[in-house]
C-alpha positions as CSV (number, residue, x, y, z in Angstrom):
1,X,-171.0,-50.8,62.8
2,X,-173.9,-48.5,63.1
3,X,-176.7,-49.2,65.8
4,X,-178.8,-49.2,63.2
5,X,-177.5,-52.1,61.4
6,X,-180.8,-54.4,62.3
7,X,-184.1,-52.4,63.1
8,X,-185.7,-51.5,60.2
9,X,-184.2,-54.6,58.7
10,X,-185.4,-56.8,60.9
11,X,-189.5,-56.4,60.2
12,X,-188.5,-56.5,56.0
13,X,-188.2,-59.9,55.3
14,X,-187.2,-60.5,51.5
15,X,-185.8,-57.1,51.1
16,X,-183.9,-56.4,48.3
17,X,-180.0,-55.8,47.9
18,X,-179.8,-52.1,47.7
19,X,-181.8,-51.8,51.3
20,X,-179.2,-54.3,53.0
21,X,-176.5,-52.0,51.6
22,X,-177.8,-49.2,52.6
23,X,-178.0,-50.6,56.3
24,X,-174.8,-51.7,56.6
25,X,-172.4,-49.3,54.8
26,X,-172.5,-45.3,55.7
27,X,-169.9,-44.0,53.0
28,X,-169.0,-40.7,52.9
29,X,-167.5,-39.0,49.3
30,X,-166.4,-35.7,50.3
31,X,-162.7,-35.8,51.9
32,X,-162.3,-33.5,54.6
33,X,-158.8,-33.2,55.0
34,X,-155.6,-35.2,54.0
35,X,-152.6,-35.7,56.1
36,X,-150.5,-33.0,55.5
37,X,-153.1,-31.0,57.3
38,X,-151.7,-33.1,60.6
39,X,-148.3,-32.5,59.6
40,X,-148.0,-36.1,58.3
41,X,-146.0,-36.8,54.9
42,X,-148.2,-38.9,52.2
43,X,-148.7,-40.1,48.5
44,X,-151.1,-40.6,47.0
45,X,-152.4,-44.2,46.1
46,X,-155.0,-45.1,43.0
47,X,-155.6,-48.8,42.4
48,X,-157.3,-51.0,40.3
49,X,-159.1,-54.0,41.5
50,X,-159.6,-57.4,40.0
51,X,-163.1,-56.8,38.7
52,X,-161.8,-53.0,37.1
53,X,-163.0,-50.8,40.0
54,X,-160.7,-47.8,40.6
55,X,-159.4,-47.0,44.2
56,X,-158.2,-44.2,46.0
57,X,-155.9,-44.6,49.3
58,X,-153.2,-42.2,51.0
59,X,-149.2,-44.4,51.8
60,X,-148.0,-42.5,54.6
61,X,-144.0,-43.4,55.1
62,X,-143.0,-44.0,58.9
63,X,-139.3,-44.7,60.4
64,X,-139.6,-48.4,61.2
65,X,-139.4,-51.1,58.7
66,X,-142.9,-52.5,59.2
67,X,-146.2,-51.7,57.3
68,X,-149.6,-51.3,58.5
69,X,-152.6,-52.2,56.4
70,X,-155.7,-50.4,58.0
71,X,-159.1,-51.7,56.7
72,X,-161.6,-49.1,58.4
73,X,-164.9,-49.4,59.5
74,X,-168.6,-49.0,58.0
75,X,-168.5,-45.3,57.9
76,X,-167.1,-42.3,56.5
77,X,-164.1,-42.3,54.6
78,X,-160.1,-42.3,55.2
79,X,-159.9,-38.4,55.9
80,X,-162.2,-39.1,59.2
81,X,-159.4,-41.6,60.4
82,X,-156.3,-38.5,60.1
83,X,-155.8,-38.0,64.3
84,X,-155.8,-42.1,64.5
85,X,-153.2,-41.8,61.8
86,X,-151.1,-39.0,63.4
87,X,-151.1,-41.1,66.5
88,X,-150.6,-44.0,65.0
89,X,-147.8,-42.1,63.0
90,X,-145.9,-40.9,66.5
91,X,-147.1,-43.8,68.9
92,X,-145.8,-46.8,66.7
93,X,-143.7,-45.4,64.0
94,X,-145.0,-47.7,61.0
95,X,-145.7,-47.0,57.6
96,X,-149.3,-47.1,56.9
97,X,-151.4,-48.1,53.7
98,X,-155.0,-46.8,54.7
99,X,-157.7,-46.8,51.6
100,X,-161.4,-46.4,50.8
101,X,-163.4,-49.3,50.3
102,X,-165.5,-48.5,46.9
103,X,-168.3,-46.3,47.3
104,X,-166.1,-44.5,49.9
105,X,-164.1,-41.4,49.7
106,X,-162.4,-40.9,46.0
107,X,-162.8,-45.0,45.1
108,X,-165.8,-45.7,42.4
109,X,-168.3,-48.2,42.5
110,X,-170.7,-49.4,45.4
111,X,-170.0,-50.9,48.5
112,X,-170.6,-54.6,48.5
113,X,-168.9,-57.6,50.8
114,X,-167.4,-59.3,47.7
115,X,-166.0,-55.8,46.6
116,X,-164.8,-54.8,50.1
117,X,-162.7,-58.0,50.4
118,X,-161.5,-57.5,46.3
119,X,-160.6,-53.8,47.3
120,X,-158.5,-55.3,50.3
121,X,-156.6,-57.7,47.8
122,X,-156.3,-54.8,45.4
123,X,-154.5,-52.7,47.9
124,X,-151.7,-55.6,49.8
125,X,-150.7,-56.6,45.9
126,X,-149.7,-52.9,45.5
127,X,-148.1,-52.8,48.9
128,X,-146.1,-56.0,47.9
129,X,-144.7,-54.0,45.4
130,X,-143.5,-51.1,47.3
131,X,-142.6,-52.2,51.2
132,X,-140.2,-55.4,51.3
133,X,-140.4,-55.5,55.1
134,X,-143.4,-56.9,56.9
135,X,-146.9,-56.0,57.0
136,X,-149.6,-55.9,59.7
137,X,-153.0,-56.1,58.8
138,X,-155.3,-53.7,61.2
139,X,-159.3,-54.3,60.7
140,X,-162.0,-52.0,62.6
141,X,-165.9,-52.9,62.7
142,X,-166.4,-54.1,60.1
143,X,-162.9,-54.2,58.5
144,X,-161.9,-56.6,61.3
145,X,-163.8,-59.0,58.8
146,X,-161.7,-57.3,55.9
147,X,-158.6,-57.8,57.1
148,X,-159.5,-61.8,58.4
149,X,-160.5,-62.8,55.4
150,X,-157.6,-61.4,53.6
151,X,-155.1,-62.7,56.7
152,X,-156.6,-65.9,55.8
153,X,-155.8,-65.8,51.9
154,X,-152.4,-63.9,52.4
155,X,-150.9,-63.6,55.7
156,X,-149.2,-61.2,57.2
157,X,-146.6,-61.1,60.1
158,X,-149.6,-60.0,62.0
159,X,-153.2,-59.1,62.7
160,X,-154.4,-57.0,64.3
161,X,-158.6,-56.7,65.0
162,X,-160.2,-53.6,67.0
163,X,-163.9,-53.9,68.1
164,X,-164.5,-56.6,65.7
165,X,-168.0,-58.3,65.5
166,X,-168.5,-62.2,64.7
167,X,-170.8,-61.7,62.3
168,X,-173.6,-59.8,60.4
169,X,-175.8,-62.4,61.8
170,X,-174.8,-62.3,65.3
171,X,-175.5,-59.1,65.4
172,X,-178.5,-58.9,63.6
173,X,-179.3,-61.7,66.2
174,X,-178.3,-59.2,69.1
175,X,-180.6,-57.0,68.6
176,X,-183.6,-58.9,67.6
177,X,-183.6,-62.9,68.5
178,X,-183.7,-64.4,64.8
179,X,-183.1,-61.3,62.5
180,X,-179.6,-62.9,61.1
181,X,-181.5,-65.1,58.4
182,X,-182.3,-61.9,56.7
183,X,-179.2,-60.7,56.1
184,X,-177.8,-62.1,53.0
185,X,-174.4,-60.3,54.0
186,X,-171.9,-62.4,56.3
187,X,-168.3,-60.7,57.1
188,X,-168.2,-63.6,58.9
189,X,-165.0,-62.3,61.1
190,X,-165.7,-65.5,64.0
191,X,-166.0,-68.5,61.2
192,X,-162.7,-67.2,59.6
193,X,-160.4,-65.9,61.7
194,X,-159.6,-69.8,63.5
195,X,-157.9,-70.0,59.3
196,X,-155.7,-67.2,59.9
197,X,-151.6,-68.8,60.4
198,X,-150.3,-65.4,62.0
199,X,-150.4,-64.3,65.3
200,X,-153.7,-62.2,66.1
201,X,-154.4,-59.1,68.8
202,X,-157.8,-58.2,69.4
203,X,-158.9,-54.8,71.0
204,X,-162.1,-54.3,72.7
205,X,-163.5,-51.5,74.7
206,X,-166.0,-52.9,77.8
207,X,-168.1,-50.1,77.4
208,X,-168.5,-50.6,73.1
209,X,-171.9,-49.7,72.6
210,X,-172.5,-51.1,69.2
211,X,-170.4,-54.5,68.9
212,X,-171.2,-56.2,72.0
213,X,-167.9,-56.9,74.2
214,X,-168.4,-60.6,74.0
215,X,-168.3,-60.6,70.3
216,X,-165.0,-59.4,70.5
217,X,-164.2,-62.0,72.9
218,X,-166.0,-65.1,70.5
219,X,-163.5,-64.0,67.6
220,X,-160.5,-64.2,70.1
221,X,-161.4,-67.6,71.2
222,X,-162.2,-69.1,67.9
223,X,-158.3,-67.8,66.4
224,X,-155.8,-70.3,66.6
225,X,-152.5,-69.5,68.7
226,X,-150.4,-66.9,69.5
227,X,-153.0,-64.7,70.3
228,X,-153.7,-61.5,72.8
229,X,-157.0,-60.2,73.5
230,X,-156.7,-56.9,75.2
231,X,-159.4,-55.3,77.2
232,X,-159.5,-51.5,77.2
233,X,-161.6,-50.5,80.6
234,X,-164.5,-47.3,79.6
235,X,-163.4,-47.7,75.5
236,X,-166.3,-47.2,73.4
237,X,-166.6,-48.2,70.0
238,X,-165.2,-45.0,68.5
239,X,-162.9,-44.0,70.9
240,X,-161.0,-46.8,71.3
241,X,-157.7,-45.3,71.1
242,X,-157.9,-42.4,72.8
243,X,-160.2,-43.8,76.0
244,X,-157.5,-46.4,76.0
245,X,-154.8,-44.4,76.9
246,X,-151.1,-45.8,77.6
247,X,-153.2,-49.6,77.8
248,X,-154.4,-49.5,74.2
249,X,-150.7,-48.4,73.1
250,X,-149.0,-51.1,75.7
251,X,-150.8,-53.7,73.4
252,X,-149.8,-52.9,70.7
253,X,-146.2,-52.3,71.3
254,X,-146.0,-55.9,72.9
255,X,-147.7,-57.5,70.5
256,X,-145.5,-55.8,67.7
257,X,-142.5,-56.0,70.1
258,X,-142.7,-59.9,70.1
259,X,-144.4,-60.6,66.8
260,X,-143.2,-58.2,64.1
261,X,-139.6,-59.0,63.2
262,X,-137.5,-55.8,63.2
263,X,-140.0,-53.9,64.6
């Protein structure tokens, strides 16, 4: 999420659709790399969604048997996620399935929360096609909500949620007491998550400077059990991974160690 999520919003009551959009989602279209530039074998992935939207994603193959589903955040596009890739590539050794929402990247259309979570449907029903073993779902931001909703409606072995916020709401509501009810947008991560019948691991950085900390924390304690929250000490909202160092990577190798069979 953007720090600018709420103020201009929050003095325009009654705006229209289009400014909402344009305060929430920060796509980029240009791609700026691809893996191979990192040394990282890939294919290609187009998609068609439910409602005929075409949609562009890169399947990079790893060693182990298990899949990662990566719903990324509010800006930019898949090609500003390749070092998180490449260390997700040599740190954890999953496949990954990483994709632009529409409006992003090479995917048509505009960015919208119905379309976000159809472009997330669009993308596990072609990984259930190609990779029989299991699949983790990893939302950040705004994806967090992404990949809920979808663990909800299709669950995976796992889910997996980095700096996710409860709500559109909550933090319109952070930064202005009251500005929530303007938001017609929900990515309501906090009312869905306690739906999701997998085990859930939430990462959030005590210094995040955009979703508050304790957000994290109020989607944590409203998923049902097993769960893990991990704190990672100085982490920003960015920088998760890297600031984290060998804690952000011991959490995940637990969690996947004791939740993701074969793994």
């Amino acid at each position: 999420m953007q720090p600018t999520l709420v103020s201009a919003l929050a003095f325009l009551s009654g705006c229209g659709t289009a400014l909402e959009r344009g305060l929430i989602y920060y796509p980029s279209a240009t791609l700026e790399s691809t893996p191979a530039a990192f040394g990282l074998a890939f294919e290609e992935v187009e998609v068609t969604a439910a409602d005929g939207v075409r949609l562009h994603g890169w399947h990079l193959p790893g060693p182990r048997p298990a899949t990662l589903l990566y719903c990324h955040g509010n800006a930019g596009n898949i090609s500003h996620r390749l070092p998180k890739l490449r260390a997700f590539h040599d740190r954890l050794g999953l496949s990954i399935l990483i994709f632009d929402y529409r409006g992003y990247g090479r995917s048509a259309g505009v960015p919208g929360e119905a379309g976000t979570y159809a472009d997330a449907r669009a993308m596990r029903a072609w990984l259930r096609g190609r990779a029989p073993g299991p699949v983790v779902y990893l939302g950040v931001s705004l994806g967090a909500a992404v990949a809920t909703l979808l663990a909800a409606e299709d669950p995976p072995a796992a889910l997996v949620l980095e700096t996710p916020f409860a709500s559109v709401q909550a933090m319109a509501n952070a930064t202005l007491p009251g500005a929530g009810w303007l938001f017609r947008t929900r990515y309501d991560a906090r009312g869905t998550v306690g739906r999701v019948r997998a085990p859930v691991l939430v990462l959030h950085g005590d210094a995040d400077e955009v979703v508050p900390y304790r957000q994290g924390r109020a989607v944590f304690d409203a998923a049902s059990q097993p769960k893990v929250f991990a704190t990672i000490p100085g982490a920003h909202h960015n920088d998760v991974h890297e600031a984290g160092g060998e804690t952000y990577w011991r959490a995940w190798i637990g969690f996947l160690a004791t939740h993701v069979p074969g793994w």
